[in-house]
C-alpha positions in Angstrom: -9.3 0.1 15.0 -10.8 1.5 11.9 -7.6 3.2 10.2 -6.4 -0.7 10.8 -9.4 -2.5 8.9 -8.7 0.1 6.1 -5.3 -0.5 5.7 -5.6 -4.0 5.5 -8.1 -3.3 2.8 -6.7 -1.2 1.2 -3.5 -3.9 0.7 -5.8 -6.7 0.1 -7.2 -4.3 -3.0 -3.4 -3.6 -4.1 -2.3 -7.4 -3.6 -5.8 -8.3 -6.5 -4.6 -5.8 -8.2 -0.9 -6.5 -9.0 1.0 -4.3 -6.9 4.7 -3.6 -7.6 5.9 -1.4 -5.3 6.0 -0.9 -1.5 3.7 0.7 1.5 5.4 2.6 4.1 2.9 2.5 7.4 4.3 5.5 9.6 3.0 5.0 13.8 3.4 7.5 16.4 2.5 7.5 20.0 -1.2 8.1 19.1 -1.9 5.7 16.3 -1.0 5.6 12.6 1.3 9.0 11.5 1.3 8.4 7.7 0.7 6.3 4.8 2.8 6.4 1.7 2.3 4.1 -1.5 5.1 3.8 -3.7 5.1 1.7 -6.9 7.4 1.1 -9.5 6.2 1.0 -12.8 7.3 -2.2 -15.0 7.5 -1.8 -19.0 6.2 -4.8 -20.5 7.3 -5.0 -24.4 5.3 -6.1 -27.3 6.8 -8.6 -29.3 
């Protein structure tokens, strides 16, 4: 239960923070496998 309380803290920090990407949440038989984070960078111009 605490890998799950992380996870949803950790995408309640990315969600504050602007997030633009994706999280990939891997499960095997035994619990949670892998996390991976992906985000896409956006280019914001100065006008």
């Amino acid at each position: 239960m605490e890998k799950e309380n992380k996870i949803a803290e950790l995408l309640n920090i990315l969600k504050n923070d602007y997030f633009t990407g994706f999280v990939r949440i891997s499960y095997d038989l035994g619990g949670i496998k892998r996390i991976e984070k992906n985000e896409e960078i956006l280019k914001k111009s100065i006008l």
